[in-house]
Each structure stands twice: as structure tokens, then as C-alpha cells.
C-alpha positions as CSV (number, residue, x, y, z in Angstrom):
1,X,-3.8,0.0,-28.7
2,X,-6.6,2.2,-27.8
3,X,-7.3,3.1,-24.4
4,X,-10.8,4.2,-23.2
5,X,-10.9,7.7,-21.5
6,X,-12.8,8.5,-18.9
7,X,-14.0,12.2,-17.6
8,X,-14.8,13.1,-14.3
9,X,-17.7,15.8,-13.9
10,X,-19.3,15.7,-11.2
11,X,-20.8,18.1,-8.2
12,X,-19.5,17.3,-4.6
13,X,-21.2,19.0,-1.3
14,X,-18.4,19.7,1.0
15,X,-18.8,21.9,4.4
16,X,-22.4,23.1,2.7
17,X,-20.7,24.5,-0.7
18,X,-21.9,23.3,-3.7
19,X,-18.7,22.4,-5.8
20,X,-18.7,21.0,-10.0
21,X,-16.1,20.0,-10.9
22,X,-14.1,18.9,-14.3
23,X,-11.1,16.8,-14.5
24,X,-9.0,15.6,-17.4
25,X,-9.2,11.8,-18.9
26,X,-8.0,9.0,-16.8
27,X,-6.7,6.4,-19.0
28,X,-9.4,3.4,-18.0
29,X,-6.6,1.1,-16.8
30,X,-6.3,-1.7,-16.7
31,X,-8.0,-2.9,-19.6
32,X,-10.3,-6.3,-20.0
33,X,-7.1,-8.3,-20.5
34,X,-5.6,-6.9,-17.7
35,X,-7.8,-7.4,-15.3
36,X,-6.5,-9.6,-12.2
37,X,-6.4,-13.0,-13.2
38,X,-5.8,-14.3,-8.8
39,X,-8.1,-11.6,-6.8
40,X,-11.2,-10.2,-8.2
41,X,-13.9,-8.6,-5.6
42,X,-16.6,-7.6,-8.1
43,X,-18.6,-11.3,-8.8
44,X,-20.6,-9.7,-11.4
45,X,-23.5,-10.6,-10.2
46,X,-24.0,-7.1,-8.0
47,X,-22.2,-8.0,-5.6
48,X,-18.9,-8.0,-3.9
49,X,-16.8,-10.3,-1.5
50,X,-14.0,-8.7,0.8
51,X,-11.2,-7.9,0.7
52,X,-12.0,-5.7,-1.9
53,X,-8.1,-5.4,-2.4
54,X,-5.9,-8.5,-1.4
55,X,-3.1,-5.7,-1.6
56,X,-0.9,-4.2,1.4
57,X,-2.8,-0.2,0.8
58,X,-2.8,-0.1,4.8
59,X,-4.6,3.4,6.9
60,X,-6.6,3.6,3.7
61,X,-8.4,7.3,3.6
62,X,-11.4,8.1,0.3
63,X,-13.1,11.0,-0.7
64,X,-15.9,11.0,-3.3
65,X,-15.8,14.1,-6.0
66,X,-18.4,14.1,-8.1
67,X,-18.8,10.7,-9.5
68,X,-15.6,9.5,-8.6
69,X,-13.8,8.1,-5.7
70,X,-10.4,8.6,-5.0
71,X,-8.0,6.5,-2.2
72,X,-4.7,7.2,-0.9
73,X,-3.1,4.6,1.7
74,X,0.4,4.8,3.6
75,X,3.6,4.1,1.4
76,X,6.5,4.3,3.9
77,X,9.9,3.8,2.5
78,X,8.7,3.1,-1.2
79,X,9.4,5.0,-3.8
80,X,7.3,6.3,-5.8
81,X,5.2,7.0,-2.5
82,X,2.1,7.8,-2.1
83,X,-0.2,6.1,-4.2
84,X,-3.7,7.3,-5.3
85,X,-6.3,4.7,-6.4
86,X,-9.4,5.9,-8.7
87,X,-12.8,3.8,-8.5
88,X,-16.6,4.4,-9.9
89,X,-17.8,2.2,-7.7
90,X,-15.8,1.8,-4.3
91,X,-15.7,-1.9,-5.5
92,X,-13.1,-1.6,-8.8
93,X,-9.6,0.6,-7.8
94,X,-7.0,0.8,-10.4
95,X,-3.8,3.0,-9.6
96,X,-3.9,6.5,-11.6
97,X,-0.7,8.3,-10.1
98,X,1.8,8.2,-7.5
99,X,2.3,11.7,-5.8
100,X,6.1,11.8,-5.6
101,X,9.1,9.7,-7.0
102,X,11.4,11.2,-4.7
103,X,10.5,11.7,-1.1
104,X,11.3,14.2,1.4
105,X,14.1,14.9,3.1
106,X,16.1,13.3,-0.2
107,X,19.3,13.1,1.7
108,X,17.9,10.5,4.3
109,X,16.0,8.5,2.0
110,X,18.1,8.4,-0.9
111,X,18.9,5.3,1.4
112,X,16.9,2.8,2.6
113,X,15.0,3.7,5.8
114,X,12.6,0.8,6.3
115,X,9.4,1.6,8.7
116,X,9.9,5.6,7.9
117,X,8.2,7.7,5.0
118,X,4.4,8.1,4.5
119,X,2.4,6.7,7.1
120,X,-1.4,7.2,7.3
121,X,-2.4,10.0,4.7
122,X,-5.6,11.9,4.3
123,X,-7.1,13.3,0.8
124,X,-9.7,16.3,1.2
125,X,-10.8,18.4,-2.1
126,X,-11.8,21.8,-1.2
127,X,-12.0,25.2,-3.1
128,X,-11.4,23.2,-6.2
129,X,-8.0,21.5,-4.7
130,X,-7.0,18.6,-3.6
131,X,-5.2,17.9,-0.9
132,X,-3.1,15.3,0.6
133,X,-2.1,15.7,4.5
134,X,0.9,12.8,5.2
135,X,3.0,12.4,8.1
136,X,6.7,11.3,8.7
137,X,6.9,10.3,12.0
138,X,10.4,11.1,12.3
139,X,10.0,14.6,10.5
140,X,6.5,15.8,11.2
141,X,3.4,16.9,9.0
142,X,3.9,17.4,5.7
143,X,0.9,18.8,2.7
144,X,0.6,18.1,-0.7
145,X,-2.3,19.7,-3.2
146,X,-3.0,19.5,-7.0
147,X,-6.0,20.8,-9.0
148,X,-5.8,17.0,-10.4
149,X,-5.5,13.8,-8.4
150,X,-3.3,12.8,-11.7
151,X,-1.1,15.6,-10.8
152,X,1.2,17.4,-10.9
153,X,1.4,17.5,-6.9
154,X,3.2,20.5,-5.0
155,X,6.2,19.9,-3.2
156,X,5.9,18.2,0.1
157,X,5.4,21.6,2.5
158,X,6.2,20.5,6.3
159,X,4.0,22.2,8.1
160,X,4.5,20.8,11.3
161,X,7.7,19.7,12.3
162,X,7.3,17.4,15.3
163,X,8.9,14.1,15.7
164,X,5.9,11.7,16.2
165,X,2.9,13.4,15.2
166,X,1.4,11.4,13.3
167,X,-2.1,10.7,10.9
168,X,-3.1,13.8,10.2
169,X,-6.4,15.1,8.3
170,X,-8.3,18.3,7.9
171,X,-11.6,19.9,7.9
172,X,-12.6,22.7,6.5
173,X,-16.0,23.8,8.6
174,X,-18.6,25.9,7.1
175,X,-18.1,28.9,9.5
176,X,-14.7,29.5,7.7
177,X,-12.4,27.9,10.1
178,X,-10.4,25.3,9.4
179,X,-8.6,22.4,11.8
180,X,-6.3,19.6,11.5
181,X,-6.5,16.2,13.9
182,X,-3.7,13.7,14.3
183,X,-2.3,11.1,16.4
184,X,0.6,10.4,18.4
185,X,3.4,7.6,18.0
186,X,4.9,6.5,21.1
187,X,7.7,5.1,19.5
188,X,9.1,8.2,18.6
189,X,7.4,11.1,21.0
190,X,7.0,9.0,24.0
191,X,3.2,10.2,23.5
192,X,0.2,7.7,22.4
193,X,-3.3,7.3,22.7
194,X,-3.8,10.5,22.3
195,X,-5.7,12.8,19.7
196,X,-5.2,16.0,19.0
197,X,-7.1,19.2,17.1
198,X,-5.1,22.2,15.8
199,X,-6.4,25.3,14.0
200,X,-5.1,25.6,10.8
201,X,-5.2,28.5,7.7
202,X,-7.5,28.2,5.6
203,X,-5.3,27.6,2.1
204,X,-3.8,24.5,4.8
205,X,-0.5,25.5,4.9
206,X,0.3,26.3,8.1
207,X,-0.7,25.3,11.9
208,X,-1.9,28.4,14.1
209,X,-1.7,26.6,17.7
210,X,0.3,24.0,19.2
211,X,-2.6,22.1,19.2
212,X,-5.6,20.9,22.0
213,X,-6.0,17.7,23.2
214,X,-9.4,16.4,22.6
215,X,-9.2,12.4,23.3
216,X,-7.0,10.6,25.7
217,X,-8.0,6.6,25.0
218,X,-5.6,4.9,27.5
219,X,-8.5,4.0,29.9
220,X,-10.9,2.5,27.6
221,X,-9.3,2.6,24.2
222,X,-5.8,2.0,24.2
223,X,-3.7,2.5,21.3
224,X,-6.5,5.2,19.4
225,X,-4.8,6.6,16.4
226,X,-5.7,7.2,13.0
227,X,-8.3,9.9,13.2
228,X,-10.3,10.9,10.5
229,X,-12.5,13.6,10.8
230,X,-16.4,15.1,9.6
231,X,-18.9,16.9,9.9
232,X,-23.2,15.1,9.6
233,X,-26.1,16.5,10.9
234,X,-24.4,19.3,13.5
235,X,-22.1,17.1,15.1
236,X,-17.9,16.5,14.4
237,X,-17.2,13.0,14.3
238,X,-14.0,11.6,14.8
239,X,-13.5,8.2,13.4
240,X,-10.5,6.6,15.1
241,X,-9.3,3.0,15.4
242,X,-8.0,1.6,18.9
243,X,-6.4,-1.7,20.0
244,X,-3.9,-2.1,17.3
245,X,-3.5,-3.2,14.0
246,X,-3.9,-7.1,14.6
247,X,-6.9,-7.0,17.3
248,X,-8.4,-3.4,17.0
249,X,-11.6,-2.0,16.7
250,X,-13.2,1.2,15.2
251,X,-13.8,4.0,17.8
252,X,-16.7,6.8,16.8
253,X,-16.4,10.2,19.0
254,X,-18.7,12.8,18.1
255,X,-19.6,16.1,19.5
256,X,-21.4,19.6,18.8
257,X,-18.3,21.4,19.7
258,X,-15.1,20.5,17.5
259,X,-12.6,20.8,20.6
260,X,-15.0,18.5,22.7
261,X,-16.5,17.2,24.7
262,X,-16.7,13.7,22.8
263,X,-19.1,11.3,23.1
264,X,-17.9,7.4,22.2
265,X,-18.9,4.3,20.7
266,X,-17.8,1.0,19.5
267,X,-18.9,1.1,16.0
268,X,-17.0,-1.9,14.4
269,X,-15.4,-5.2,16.0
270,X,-14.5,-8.6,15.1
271,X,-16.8,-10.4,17.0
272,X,-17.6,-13.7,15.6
273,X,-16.6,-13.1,12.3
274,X,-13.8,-14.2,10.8
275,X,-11.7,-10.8,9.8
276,X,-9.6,-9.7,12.4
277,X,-9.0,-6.0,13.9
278,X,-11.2,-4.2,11.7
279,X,-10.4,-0.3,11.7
280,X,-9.0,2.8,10.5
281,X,-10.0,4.3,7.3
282,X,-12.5,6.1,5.9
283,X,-16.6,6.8,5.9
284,X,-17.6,7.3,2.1
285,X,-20.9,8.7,1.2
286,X,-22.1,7.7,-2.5
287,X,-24.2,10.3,-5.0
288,X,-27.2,8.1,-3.7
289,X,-27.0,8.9,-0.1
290,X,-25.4,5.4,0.9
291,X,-22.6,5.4,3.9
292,X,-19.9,3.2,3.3
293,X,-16.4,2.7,5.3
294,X,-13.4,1.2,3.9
295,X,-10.9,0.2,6.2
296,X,-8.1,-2.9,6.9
297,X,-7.3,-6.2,8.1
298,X,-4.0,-7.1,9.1
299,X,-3.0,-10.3,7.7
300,X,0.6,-10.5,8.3
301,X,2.9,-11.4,4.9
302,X,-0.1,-9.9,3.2
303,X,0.0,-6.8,4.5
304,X,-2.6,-4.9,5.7
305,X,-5.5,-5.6,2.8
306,X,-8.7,-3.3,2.1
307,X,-12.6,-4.2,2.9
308,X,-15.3,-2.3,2.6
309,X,-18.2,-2.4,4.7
310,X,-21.9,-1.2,4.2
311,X,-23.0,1.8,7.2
312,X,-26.4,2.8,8.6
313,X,-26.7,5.6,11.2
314,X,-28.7,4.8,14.2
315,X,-29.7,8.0,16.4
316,X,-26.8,9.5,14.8
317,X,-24.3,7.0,15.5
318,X,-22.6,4.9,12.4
319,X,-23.3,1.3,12.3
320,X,-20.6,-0.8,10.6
321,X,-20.6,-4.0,9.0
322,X,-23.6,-5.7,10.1
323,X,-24.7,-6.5,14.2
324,X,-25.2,-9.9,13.9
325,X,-25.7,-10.6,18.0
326,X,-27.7,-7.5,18.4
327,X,-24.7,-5.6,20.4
328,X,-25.1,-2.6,18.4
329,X,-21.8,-2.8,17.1
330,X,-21.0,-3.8,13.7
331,X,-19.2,-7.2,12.6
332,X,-17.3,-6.9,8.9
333,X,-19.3,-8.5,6.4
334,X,-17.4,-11.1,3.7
335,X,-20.0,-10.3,0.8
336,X,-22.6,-7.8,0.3
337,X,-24.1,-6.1,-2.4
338,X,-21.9,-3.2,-4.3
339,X,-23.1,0.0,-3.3
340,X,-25.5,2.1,-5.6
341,X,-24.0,4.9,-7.5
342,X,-26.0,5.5,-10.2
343,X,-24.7,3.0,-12.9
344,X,-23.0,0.1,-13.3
345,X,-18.9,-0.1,-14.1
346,X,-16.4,-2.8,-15.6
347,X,-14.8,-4.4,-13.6
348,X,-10.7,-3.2,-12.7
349,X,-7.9,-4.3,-10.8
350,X,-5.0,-2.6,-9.4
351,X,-2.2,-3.4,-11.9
352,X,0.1,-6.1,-11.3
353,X,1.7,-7.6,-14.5
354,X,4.3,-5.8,-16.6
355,X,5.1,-6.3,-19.9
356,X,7.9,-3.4,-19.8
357,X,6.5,-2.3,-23.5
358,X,5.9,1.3,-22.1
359,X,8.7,4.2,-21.5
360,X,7.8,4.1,-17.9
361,X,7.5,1.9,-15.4
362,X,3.6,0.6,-14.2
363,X,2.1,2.6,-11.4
364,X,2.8,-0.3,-9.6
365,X,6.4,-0.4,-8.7
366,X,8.5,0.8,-6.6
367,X,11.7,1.3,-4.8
368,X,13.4,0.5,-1.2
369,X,14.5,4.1,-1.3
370,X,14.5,7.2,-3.7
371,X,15.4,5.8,-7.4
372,X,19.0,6.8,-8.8
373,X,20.3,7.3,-12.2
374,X,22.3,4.1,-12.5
375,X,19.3,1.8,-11.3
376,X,18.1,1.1,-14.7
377,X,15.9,2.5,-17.6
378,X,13.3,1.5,-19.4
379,X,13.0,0.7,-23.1
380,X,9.6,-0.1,-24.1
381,X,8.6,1.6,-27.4
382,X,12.6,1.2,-28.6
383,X,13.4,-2.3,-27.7
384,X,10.8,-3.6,-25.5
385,X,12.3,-4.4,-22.1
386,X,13.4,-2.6,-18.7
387,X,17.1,-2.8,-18.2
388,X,18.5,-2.9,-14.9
389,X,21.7,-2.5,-13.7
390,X,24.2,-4.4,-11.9
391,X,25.1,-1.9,-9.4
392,X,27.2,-2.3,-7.0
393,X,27.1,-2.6,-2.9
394,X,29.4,-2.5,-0.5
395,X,31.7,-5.0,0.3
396,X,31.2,-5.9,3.9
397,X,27.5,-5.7,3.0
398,X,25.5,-9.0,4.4
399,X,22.4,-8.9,3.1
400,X,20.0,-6.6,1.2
401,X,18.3,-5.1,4.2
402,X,20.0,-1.6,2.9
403,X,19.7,-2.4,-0.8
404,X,17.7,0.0,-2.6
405,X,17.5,-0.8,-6.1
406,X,15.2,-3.5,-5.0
407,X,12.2,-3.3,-7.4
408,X,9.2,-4.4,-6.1
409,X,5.2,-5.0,-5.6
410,X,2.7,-5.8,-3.3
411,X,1.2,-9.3,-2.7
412,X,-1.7,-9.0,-5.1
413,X,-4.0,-12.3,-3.8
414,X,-3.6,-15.2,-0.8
415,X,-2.1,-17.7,-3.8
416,X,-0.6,-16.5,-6.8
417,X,2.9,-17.0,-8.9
418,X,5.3,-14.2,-9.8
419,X,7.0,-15.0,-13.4
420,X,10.0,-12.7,-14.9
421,X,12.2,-13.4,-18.5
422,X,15.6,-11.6,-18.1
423,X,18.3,-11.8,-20.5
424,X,21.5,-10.8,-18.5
425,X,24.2,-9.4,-20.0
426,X,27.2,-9.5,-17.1
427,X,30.2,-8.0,-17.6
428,X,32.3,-9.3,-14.5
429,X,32.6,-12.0,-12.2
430,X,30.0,-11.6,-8.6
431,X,27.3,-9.7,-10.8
432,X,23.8,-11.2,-10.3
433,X,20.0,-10.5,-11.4
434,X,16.6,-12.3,-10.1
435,X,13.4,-12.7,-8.8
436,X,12.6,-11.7,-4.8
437,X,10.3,-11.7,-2.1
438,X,11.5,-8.9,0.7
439,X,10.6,-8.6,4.1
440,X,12.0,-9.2,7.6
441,X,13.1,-12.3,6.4
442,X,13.5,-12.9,2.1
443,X,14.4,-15.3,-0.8
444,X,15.6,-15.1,-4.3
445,X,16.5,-16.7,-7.2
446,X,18.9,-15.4,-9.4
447,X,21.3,-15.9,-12.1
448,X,24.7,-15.2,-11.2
449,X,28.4,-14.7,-13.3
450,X,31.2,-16.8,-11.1
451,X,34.7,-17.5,-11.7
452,X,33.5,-20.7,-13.6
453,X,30.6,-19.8,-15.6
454,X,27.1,-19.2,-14.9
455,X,24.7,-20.4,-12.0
456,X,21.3,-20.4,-11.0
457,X,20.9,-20.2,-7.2
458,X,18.3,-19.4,-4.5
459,X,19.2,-18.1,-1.1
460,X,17.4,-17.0,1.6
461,X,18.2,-14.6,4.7
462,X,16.5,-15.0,8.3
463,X,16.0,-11.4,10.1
464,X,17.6,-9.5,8.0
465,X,17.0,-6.4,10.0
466,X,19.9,-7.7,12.7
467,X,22.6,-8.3,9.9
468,X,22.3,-12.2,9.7
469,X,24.1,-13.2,6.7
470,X,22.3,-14.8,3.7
471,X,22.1,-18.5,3.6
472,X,22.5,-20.4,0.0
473,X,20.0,-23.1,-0.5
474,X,20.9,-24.8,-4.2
475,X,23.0,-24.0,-7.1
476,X,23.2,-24.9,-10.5
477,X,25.1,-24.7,-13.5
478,X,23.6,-23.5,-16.6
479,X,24.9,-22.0,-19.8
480,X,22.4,-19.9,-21.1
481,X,21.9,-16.2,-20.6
482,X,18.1,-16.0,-21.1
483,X,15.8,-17.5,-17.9
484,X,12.4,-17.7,-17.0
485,X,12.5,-17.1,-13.2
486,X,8.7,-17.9,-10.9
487,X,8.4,-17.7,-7.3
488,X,4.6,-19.3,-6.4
489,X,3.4,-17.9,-3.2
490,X,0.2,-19.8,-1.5
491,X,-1.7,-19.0,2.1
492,X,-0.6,-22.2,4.2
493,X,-3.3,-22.6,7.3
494,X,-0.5,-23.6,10.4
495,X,-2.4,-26.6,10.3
496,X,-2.2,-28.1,7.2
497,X,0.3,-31.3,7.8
498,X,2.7,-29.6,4.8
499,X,3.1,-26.7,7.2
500,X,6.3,-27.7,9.0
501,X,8.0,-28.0,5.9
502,X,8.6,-24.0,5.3
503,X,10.4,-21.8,8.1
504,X,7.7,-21.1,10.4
505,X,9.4,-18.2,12.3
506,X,6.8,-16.0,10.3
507,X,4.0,-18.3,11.5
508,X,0.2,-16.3,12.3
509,X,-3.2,-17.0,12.6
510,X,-3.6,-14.7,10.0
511,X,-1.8,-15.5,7.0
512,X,1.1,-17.3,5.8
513,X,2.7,-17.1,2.5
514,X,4.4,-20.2,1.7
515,X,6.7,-19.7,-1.2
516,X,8.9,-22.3,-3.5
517,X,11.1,-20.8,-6.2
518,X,11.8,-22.7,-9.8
519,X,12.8,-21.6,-13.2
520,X,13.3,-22.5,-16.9
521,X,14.4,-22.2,-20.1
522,X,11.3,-22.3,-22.3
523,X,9.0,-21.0,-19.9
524,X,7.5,-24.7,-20.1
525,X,9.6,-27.3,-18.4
526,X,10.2,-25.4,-15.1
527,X,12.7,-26.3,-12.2
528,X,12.1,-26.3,-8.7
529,X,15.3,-25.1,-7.1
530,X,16.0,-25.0,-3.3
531,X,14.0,-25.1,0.0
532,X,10.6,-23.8,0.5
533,X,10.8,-20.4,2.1
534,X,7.6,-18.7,4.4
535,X,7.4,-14.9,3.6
536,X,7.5,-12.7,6.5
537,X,5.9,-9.0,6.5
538,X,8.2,-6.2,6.5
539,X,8.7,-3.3,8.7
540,X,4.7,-1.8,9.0
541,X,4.0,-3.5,5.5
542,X,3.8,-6.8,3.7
543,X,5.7,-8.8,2.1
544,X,6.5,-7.8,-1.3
545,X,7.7,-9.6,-4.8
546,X,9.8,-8.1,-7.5
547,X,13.3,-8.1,-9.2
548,X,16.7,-7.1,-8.9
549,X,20.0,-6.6,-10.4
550,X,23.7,-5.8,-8.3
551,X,27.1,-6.6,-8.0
552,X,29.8,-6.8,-5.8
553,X,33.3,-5.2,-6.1
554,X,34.2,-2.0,-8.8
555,X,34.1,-1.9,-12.6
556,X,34.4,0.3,-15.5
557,X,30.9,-0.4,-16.3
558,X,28.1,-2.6,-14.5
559,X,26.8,-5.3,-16.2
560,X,23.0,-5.3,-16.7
561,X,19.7,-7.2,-17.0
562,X,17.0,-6.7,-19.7
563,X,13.9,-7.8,-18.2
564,X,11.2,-8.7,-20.9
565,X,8.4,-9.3,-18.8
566,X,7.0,-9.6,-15.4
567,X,3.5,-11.4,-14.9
568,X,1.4,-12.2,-12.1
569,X,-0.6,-15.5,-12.6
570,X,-2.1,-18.5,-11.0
């Protein structure tokens, strides 16, 4: 197969230097046959509905360089973290790298530490770099830089250590100095609502204050976090969103001194539209003087999914969205034309499906913790699969809330199906492989070695966080070792009369995820096999779907699953 290569050259105006830049090829993934096949926001027609991704890549940040537009968004406790998305158009992402596939400190989260990791990144390029500020709330700051966004990436430096500092991002100021803002987490520093500027080196490696506190939003912004931070027309802007994730809105500070006073404004709100809490991410400027902010929606199962909304500046204030009612603030749009960069692109898609043909996994995947070497390999260009294996957990274990060879994938759409072949190849009694959906609550269906042969089963664990024990819905007998597993996954409004057949304890006004699990033999004639199950978000991000392979009890060697495909679909 030949893959299209695209190169990046480009000038970028940062801090009033003039910058060209070159980058190597970026393979032009995915390719026409790849492209989504259940959430497209390009309509072809020049223009674009939103979400622009129906994809969990929540506190998005973006930088243009050159002609190209880069995005990082928070990653937590996956593995590989840190995603970076690539776009020509702020309309078509695909996923070019992943900054690390084992994350810092390796001891703690070489087990599963849901809720912790990467939250809220920033991505600056200066000097010819580019850098990636990411915090750990439970560590502190941590910076990562590359000459390319492909990599290879530095080692994460901590260059704060502080236990709830969180959302970081620099600016480099065209005096010479150079600052870094973040937020605070009350969960862990008994500190919020608070924003804080620190001077900072200027090769961004290391802190030179403990930091000034520049915002305080409990009176009229509760909640403010997130901040990015810029420099138009003489004044520093802070763009930060308030209110929280679900109900929020987008705050604008903005002063002619960078340690204050701020100035604020309401520049982005629900209103009467239909997308809730609309905030925190990032303001965009295209080659052709257009503003644009992309930012997130929380939609529960979902996860925290991307839009992008089209700014004007009004006496020097950003207006976001449009202001339908004449408040001055914005409202998020739902369609609007793409934004004008020059040119027009193909349309692309995150990747979602997997055909495993590849000695490497798609950018897409990843892990409930950092990967080990007995969680599998893959096989493409020798035998065409990715093996997992059967490894084992611990005996008193009651669910897979600490499992970390869970291999998984965002929600790509509101309805979709998730359909994987496996051959398993068990060894011992108790070993099983399948097809999940993880969260605070989760399903699967999986084929299973017992004492008396071979079974297909689905089971399904209610808040897993607290221990509860799994619960088996069906089981059946079968006597084959190939299956076609599919979970289909559909947005069920709470008033639709079908609702009250799925668990409603993950019931929102803003999304529910209604899944039913089946499977087959000829991946024609397929199965539905036990209760319907709702999807519930996870801990800070969405639901997820993807496979697995373990075992209980001690062997010589684990038994293992060769997964042939993995393909998202209607």
C-alpha cells in the first residue's frame, strides 16, 4: 500500500519572531477507506457540524505552525498518554504520535491509577521546539519538548513538584521573559478557583518564583481552571473556563500588565442552545487572519467531545460562537462554515478500526496502566494478528477496576458497533478473552475455558470503583475456538419508552450509551447474548470500548488470544 506524505513548511509569528519551519512526512492517515464510517464533521460542502470529534480528547489545547495545526488533550491513566492530533484545516484530526508509552513515575503507574496521569496539557513551539507543559495533580508540572511533534519527545522533566497544581501553559513574551499560568485542584491542594503566573527560564525548564496570584474566581466565577494564555494587540489574555465541566462557561481576563490587574468577560455560554458547558481549550488563529476556539462539551459516557467555534474580537474582547440574543456573549454554533486556510483538504478521521496487519499497535489504543512485556505482541507483517495474553490476576481480585492489560479506545460517535475475530488458544481451565466497554460501571463478552469445555458469557459489574463483584448475565456452550464478538452502543434519549430497559444508574441529560452484546460464528448470523447494559463514564473520561485477555490462578505458560481484527461500524 502506498501512503501519501505530507510536508509541513510553513512560517509561524510567535511573540513578534518570524519563525519557518520544516518538518518531516506525516503519513496522511487515515486513508479514503479509513475514513470514519459513524462520525464525520466535514459535510463536504464547506462546511462543518459539531462536534468536530465525537471522541473523549477532553481540555483540548492547538497551536498553528506554519500550515499546520497540532492538538494535544488530557490522557490520564492511559497508556500511551498524551496524544497529539495533526489537522490542515481545524475540521479533519487524525492521530500522528503519542508522546510517551510509559508514564512518569513508572513505579506508581505500572498499576492502574484511574483519575491520575495527564490532565489538561498545553503545546507551545518556540525557538524552533515544541513544547508540551502537562500536569499530574498528584506529582506536579511536568515538560516535554521535541524539534518534531512526531517525536522523539524528551523525558517528562518535573519542573514543579506540587501536589495539585494543575493546567499549566507558557508564554514566551517578546521582551525576553518567559511565564507559566496554571490552576489549582481542590481535591488534592485544598486550593481552587484560583490562577496563578510564575516566571519561568527561558529554555522552560525550570520555575524562578513560587508563583503570584493573579485571579481569584470564587465570587463570580467559581470553579475557573484551565487557563490558557496570549498575547494580541498589547494586552495578555487569559482564557479560562469556570462553572465546571457539565454547566460551565468560558471566562476571558485580559490586561496590559501580565501579573494584573485583569479585566473579565463572559465570552462563551450555553444559552439557548443545545450544547452544554462550553469551555476550556484553545483560541487558534488561521494563515488567513481568522480566530477560531476549540474547546468541549461534556456528554457523560461520551466523554468530553471536541467543537469548534468561529471568534470575532469586539473592542478587543473575543466573541465565541455566535450572540444569538444580543447579550454579547457567544452561544456554540452546531454548523458553520470550515474556516479559510488557504486550500481545501480531504477529509480524515481519527483512527478507530484495526486490522492488526501492522508491527505496532494503531495510535489509537491504549492501556489502563503502563504496558508490560507479557501483555501481548503484535504480529502483523508475520502472521497478521495481535496476540494477547492470558495473564493472570490475583485471586481475591473482584472485578477489573485494577486490571491493566485492558486494551482500549474511545467512543468514536453517539451510535456505533464495536466488532473483534479472536481465535483463542487457552491452555488451562479459568482463562478468558473478549470484547469490553470500561468505566465506573462495564460489560463484556468473552469466551472462556471451564472445567467442561468452552463458553460464551457476558457479565457486567455495577461501581466497580467500590469492589462490587461482577454479575453474570448468560452463558453458553460452544465448541469452537474462533468468534466474532460485537458490542453495539446507541445514544438512548431518557425518554424514549425502551429506556427503562438498560441500568439507568448512569442516566444524564447528556448522553446515554445504551449497549447490547452478541456474537457469531460466521460473522453473519449473530447472537444476542445477555441483558442490555448502559455505559457509564469513567473516572474524568468516557467510557471506552476494546479487548482483553486474563486468567486466574498460576501456569507454566498463559494461554493467549490472536485477535485478527477490530472494526468500528454502524
Amino acid at each position: 500500500m502506498i501512503i501519501p506524505k505530507i510536508y509541513l513548511i510553513g512560517t509561524i509569528i510567535l511573540s513578534g519572531y518570524s519563525l519557518t519551519i520544516a518538518q518531516k512526512p506525516i503519513s496522511a492517515k487515515p486513508l479514503p477507506d479509513q475514513v470514519s464510517k459513524v462520525w464525520v464533521a466535514d459535510r463536504g460542502n464547506g462546511t462543518y457540524q459539531n462536534p468536530i470529534l465525537h471522541a473523549d480528547y477532553s481540555d483540548p489545547d492547538a497551536i498553528r505552525v506554519g500550515d499546520a495545526y497540532y492538538l494535544v488533550a488530557s490522557s490520564f491513566n492511559c497508556v500511551p498518554g498524551l496524544p497529539i492530533l495533526h489537522s490542515k484545516d481545524l475540521v479533519n484530526w487524525t492521530i500522528i504520535a503519542n508522546v510517551f508509552t510509559q508514564q512518569p513515575p513508572y513505579q506508581r503507574f505500572n498499576s492502574v491509577q484511574h483519575g491520575g496521569g495527564v490532565w489538561a496539557p498545553s503545546i507551545r513551539y518556540h525557538n524552533g521546539m515544541f513544547y508540551i507543559y502537562y500536569p499530574d495533580p498528584d506529582e506536579g508540572i511536568y515538560m516535554v519538548k521535541s524539534k518534531l511533534t512526531t517525536g522523539p519527545w524528551s523525558i517528562p522533566l518535573l519542573i514543579k513538584k506540587a501536589k495539585g497544581w494543575i493546567d499549566p501553559c507558557p508564554l514566551w513574551d517578546e521582551n525576553g521573559n518567559a511565564y507559566l499560568v496554571n490552576g489549582l485542584a481542590g481535591s488534592r491542594s485544598g486550593m481552587k478557583s484560583t490562577l496563578i503566573i510564575s516566571k519561568m527560564s527561558n529554555d522552560g525548564t525550570t520555575l524562578l518564583d513560587d508563583g503570584v496570584m493573579v485571579y481569584d474566581g470564587h465570587a463570580k466565577n467559581p470553579t475557573v481552571e484551565g487557563p490558557k494564555i496570549y498575547k494580541r494587540n498589547g494586552f495578555y489574555y487569559i482564557l479560562a473556563p469556570a462553572g465546571g465541566v457539565g454547566t460551565g462557561w468560558q471566562l476571558a481576563l485580559r490586561s496590559k500588565n501580565i501579573y494584573g490587574p485583569y479585566e473579565e468577560k463572559v465570552v462563551l455560554e450555553q444559552g439557548a442552545a443545545i450544547t452544554n458547558g462550553p469551555h476550556q481549550g484553545a483560541w487558534v488563529e488561521t494563515q488567513t487572519g481568522e480566530s477560531w476556539f476549540l474547546h468541549f462539551q461534556d456528554k457523560d459516557a461520551y466523554g468530553r467531545i471536541l467543537h469548534l467555534q468561529p471568534v470575532k474580537w469586539v473592542s478587543d474582547w473575543p466573541l465565541m460562537g455566535t450572540d444569538t440574543d444580543g447579550n454579547g456573549i457567544g452561544e456554540p454554533v452546531l454548523t458553520y462554515r470550515k474556516p479559510n486556510v488557504g486550500k481545501s483538504y480531504p477529509i480524515t478521521t481519527p483512527q478507530e478500526s484495526d486490522e492488526f496487519n501492522e508491527n505496532k499497535l494503531g495510535l489509537q489504543w491504549q492501556w489502563d496502566a503502563n504496558p508490560q512485556g507479557n501483555f501481548g505482541f503484535p504480529a502483523g507483517s508475520s502472521y497478521g494478528f495481535l496476540r494477547l495474553y492470558c495473564v493472570p490476576v490475583p485471586d481475591s481480585l473482584k472485578n477489573f477496576w485494577v486490571v491493566p492489560n485492558l486494551l482500549t479506545q474511545k467512543f468514536p460517535a453517539p451510535n456505533f458497533t464495536a466488532t473483534t475475530k479472536f481465535t483463542f488458544t487457552p491452555h488451562t481451565a479459568d482463562e478468558e478473552a473478549g470484547l469490553i466497554v470500561t468505566g465506573l460501571d462495564y460489560a463484556y463478552i468473552s469466551l472462556k475455558k471451564t472445567g467442561t469445555g468452552l463458553v460464551v458469557s457476558v457479565s457486567k459489574c455495577i461501581d466497580a470503583e467500590s469492589g462490587k463483584p461482577e454479575q453474570k448475565t448468560a452463558e453458553i456452550p460452544v465448541n469452537t475456538t474462533t468468534v466474532y464478538f460485537r458490542v453495539n452502543i446507541r445514544n438512548i434519549d431518557p425518554n424514549e419508552k425502551d429506556f427503562a430497559t438498560y441500568n439507568t444508574s448512569s442516566s444524564s441529560k447528556y448522553g446515554n450509551a445504551a449497549c447490547t452484546f452478541s456474537y457469531s460464528t460466521d460473522n453473519v448470523n449473530y447472537q444476542l447474548v445477555g441483558n442490555p447494559f448502559a455505559a457509564k463514564k469513567g473516572k474524568w473520561i468516557g467510557a471506552k470500548v476494546g479487548i482483553f485477555a486474563i486468567r486466574k490462578g498460576k501456569t507454566y505458560e498463559n494461554g493467549y488470544a490472536d485477535f485478527d481484527w477490530f472494526r468500528i461500524g454502524k
